[in-house]
Structure formats: C-alpha cells, structure tokens
C-alpha positions as CSV (number, residue, x, y, z in Angstrom):
1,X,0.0,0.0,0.0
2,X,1.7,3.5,-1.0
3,X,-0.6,5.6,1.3
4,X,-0.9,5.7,4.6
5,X,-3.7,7.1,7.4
6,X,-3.7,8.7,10.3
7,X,-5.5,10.1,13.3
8,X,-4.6,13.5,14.0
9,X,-5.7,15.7,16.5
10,X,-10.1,16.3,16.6
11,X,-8.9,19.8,14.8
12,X,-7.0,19.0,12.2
13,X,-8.8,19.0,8.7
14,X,-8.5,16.1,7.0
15,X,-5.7,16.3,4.3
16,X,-3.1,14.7,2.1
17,X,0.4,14.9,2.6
18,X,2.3,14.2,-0.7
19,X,5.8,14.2,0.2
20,X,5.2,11.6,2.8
21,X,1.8,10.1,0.9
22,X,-0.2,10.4,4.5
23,X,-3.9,11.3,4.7
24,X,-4.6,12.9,7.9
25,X,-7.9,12.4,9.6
26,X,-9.3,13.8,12.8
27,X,-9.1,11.3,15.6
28,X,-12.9,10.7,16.7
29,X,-14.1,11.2,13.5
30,X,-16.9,7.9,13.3
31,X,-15.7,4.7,11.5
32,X,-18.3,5.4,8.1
33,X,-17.2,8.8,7.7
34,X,-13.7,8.1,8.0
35,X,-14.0,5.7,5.3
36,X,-16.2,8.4,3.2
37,X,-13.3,10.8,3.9
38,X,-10.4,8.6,2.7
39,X,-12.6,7.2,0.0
40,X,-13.3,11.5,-1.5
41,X,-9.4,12.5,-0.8
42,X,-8.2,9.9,-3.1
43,X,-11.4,10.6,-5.4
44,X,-9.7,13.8,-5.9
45,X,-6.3,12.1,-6.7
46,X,-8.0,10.8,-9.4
47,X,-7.9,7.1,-7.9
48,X,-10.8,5.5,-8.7
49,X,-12.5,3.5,-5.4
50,X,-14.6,0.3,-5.6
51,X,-18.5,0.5,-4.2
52,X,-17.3,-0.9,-0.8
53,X,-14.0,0.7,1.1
54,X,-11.0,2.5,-0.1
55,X,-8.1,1.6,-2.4
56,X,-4.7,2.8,-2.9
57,X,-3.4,4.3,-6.4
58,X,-1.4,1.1,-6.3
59,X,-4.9,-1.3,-5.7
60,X,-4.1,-2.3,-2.3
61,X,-6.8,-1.9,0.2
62,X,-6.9,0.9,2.4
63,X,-5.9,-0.2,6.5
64,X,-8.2,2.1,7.9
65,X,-8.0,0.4,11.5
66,X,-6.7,2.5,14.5
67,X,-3.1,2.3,15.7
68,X,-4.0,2.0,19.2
69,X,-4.4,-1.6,20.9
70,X,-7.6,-2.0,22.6
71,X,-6.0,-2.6,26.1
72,X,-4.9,1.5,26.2
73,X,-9.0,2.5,25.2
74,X,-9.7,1.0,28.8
75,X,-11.7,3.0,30.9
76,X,-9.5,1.6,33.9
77,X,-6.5,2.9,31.8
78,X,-8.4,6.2,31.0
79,X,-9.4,7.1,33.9
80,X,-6.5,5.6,36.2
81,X,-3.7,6.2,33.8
82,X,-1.1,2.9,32.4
C-alpha cells in the first residue's frame, strides 16, 4: 500500500500529505465517515475506489484500522492512567 492514514488531533482537517503520501484524519471522526473521507481525498487524486471501502493508487486496500491496541482504550486505563 503506498498511502498511509492517520489520526490526527479532533482539529485537524482532513488532508493529504504528498511528500510523505499520509492522509490525515481527525481522531474521533466515526468509523463510516472516516471511510467516506479517505474514500473523497483519493477521489480527488483521481484514484478510482470500488463501491465498498477505499483503495490505494497502487490497488491495495486501504488499512483504515486504529493504531491504538484495545487494552490502552480502557476506561481503567483512561481514567487511572497505564
């Protein structure tokens, strides 16, 4: 896969970065919408996306899964720190 996502801060627009090939998308932002995002940012790369998820310009599928394990998303580890 040649681009990459990630979860930036709740005010950050989402963007592209082209010299590192990053899309940027606010952290929070709901799990359908972040694929609608992804899915119009590379729409406007001109790569064209399949009915269901998002693809790279190379065809790979888009990882749009979070970088942060479910054991740090705790509310014990929220609330009481790791």
């Amino acid at each position: 896969m040649c681009v990459l996502i990630r979860f930036a801060p709740p005010d950050v627009p989402p963007t592209f970065d082209a010299d590192r090939r990053v899309i940027k998308i606010p952290q929070g932002t709901a799990p359908a919408h972040t694929v609608t995002l992804v899915r119009a940012i590379l729409s406007e790369l001109a790569v064209i996306q399949p009915e269901l998820g998002a693809v790279c310009w190379c065809g790979a599928e888009v990882d749009l899964t979070p970088r942060i394990p479910n054991q740090r998303r705790s509310e014990q580890v929220v609330t009481h720190g790791a």
